[in-house]
C-alpha positions as CSV (number, residue, x, y, z in Angstrom):
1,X,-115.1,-26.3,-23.8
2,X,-113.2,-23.2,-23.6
3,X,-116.1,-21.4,-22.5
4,X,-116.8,-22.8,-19.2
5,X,-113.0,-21.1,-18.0
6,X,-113.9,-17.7,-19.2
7,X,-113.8,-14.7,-16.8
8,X,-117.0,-12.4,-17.3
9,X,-118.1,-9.3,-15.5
10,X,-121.1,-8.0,-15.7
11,X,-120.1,-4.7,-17.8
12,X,-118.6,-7.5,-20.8
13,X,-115.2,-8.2,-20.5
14,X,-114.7,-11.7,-20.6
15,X,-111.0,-13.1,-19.7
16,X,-109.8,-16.3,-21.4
17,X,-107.2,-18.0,-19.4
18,X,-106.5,-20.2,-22.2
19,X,-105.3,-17.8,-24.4
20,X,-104.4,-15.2,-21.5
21,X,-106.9,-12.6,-23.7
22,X,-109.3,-10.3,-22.7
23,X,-112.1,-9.2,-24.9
24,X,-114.9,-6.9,-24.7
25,X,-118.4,-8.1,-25.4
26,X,-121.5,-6.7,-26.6
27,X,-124.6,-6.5,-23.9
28,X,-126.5,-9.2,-26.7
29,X,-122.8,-11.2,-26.7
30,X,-123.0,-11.3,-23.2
31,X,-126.2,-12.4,-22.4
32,X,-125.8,-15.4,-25.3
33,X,-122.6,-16.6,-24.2
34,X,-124.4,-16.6,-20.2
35,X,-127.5,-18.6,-22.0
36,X,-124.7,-20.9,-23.6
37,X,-123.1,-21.9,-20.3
38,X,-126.7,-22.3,-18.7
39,X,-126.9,-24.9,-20.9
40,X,-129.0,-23.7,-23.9
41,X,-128.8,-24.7,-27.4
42,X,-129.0,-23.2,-30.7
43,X,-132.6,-23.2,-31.2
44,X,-133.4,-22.3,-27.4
45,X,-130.4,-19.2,-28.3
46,X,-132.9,-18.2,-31.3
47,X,-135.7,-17.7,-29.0
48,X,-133.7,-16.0,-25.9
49,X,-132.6,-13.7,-28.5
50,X,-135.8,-12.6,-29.9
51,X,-137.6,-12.4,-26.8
52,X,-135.0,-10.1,-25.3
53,X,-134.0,-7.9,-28.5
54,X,-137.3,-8.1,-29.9
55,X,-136.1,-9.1,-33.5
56,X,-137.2,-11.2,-36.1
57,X,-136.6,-15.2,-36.5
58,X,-134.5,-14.4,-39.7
59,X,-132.4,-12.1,-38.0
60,X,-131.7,-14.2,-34.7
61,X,-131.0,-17.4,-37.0
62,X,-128.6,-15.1,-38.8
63,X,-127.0,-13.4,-35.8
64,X,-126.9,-16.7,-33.5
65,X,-125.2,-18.7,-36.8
66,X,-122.6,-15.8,-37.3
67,X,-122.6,-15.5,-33.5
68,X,-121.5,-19.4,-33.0
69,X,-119.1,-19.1,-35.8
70,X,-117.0,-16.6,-34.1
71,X,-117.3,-18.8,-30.9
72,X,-115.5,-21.7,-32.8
73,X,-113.3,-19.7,-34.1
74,X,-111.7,-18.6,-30.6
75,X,-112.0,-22.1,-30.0
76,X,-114.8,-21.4,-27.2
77,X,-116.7,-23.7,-28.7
């Protein structure tokens, strides 16, 4: 996984060697993609994200899907 070799800081810029890029994340990116190399899965995501953003299970099984999908498509995932 791509994700394991990326860079991160704690103000959300995440370096991938891979690709030699450099992004800026988002506090909620940041804190998923930390969850992610912890270890947790989607479902465990769902619940990290509503517990920390206070939102709704329809909107954290909406942001976490659209979240992965832009994962895959860096190819961090």
């Amino acid at each position: 996984r791509n994700i394991d070799a990326l860079m991160l800081n704690d103000r959300g810029t995440a370096f991938d060697p891979s690709q030699g890029e450099t992004y800026q994340l988002s506090e909620s990116a940041l804190f998923l993609i930390r969850r992610i190399l912890a270890g947790a899965k989607e479902e465990t995501l769902v619940d990290d994200l509503r517990a920390e953003y206070e939102v709704d299970e329809a909107t954290a099984r909406r942001d976490i899907g659209e979240f992965l999908e832009t994962l895959r498509r860096l190819r961090w995932i």
